[in-house]
C-alpha positions in Angstrom: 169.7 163.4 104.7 167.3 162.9 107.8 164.6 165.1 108.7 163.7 165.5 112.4 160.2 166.8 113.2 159.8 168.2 116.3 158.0 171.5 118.4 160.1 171.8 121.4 163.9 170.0 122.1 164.8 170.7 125.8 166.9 168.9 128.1 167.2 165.6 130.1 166.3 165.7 134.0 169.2 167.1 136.0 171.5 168.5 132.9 171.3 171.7 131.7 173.3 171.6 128.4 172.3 170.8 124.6 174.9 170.3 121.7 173.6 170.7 118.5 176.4 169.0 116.2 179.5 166.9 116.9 183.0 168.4 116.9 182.8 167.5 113.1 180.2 169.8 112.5 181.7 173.3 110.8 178.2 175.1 110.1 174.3 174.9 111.6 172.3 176.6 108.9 169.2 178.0 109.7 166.0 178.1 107.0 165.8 181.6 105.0 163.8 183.3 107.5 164.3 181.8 110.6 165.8 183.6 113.9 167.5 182.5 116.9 166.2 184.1 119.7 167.7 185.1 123.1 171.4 186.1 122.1 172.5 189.4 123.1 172.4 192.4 120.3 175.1 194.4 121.6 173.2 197.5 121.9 173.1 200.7 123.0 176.9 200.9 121.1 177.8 204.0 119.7 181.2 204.6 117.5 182.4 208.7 118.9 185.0 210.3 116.6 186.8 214.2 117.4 187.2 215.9 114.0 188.7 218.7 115.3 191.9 219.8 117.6 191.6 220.3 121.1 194.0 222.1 123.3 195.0 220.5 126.6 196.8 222.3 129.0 200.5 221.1 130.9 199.2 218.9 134.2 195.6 219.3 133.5 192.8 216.8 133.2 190.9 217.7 130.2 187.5 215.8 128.9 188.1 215.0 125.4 185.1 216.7 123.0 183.6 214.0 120.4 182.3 216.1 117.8 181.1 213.3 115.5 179.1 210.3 115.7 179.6 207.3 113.4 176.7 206.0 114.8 174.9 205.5 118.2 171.8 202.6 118.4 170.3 204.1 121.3 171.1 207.8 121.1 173.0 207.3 124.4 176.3 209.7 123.5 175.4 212.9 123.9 177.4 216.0 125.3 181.1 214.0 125.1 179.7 211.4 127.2 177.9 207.9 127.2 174.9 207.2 129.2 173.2 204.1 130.2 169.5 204.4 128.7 166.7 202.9 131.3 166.3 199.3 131.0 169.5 198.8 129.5 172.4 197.9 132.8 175.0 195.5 132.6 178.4 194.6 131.8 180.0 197.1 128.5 183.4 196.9 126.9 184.5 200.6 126.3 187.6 201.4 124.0 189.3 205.3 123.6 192.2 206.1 121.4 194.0 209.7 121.8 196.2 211.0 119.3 198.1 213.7 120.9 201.2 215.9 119.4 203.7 218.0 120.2 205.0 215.9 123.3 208.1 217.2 124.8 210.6 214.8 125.8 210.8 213.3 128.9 207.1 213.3 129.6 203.8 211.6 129.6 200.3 211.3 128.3 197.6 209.3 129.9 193.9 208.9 129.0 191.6 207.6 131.9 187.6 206.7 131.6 185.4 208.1 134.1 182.4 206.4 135.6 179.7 209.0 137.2 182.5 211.7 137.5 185.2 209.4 139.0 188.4 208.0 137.7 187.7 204.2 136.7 190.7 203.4 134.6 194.4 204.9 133.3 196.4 204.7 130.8 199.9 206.4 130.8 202.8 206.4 128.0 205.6 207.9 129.1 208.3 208.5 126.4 211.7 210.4 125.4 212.2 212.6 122.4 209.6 214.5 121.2 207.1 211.9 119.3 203.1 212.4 118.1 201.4 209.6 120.4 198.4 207.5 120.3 197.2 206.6 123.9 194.7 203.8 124.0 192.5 202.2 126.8 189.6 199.4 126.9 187.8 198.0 130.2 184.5 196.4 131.0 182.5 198.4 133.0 179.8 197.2 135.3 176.9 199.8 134.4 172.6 200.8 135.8 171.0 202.6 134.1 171.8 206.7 134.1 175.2 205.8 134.7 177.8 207.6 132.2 181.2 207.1 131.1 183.7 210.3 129.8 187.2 210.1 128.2 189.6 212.4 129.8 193.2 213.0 129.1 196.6 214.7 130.8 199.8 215.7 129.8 202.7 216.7 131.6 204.9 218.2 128.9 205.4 222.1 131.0 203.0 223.5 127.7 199.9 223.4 125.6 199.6 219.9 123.5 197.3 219.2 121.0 194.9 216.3 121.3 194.3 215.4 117.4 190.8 215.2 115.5 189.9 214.4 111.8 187.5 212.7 110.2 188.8 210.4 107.4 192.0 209.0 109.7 190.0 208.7 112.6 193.2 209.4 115.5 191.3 210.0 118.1 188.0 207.9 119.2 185.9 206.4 121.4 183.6 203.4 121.4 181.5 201.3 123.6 178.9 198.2 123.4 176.6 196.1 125.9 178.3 193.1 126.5 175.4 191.1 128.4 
């Protein structure tokens, strides 16, 4: 094995890349105690989870309530809602599941992410018969700082659905991560 001693490795005059291996190479192993520096750490993230039923009303756009957190790096989900901590803008990938039951047939459910109070995205299942259904979403959201982001949901079914919560099946949830 060689042994290269060096303080700095930094690139030619007019290129801007450096490879570290060869398309052979399946692993770089760093010493027991060494870091890599300037890579993203995907935080503030925060894992939201409803452990209880909510009612949502016929042709109404409810926010859904997260009653649990898994866990939140940067105490940034608070009051059903994610909000971008100072310091921290940029580009975040947001995910929301909604379990909801007692669908009548011939009618939808859609789950939508708000940004600052406004409709961002949508998600709409519509559907025969009278199934229990989960209705996911995901985006990447451009984000400053005090910026927030809410799951809301809507059904058209003519009465009262149920939008499911519990804890150990997890059915309805919402998470979210700095991307860059």
């Amino acid at each position: 094995m060689s042994k290269i001693l060096v303080d700095t490795i930094d690139t030619r005059s007019g290129t801007s890349n450096i490879t570290i291996g060869s398309s052979n190479a399946s692993q770089i192993t760093l010493k027991s105690g060494a870091t890599l520096t300037n890579f993203p750490d995907n935080t503030p993230n925060f894992f939201a989870n409803k452990t209880n039923d909510q009612t949502i009303s016929s042709g109404t756009n409810i926010k859904v309530e997260f009653n649990s957190e898994e866990f939140d790096s940067d105490n940034a989900f608070a009051s059903n809602k994610f909000t971008v901590p100072s310091g921290k803008a940029g580009k975040y990938f947001f995910y929301a599941i909604v379990h909801i039951t007692g669908s009548t047939d011939q009618s939808f459910n859609s789950v939508e992410l708000h940004k600052n109070g406004s409709q961002f995205c949508r998600s709409i299942n519509r559907f025969s018969g009278t199934p229990s259904l989960s209705e996911s979403i995901s985006t990447v959201i451009d984000l400053s700082a005090s910026d927030y982001v809410e799951v809301f949901v809507k059904q058209n079914s003519g009465s009262d659905q149920i939008v499911r919560g519990e804890s150990s099946e997890r059915k309805t949830y919402f998470i979210g991560y700095k991307l860059a």
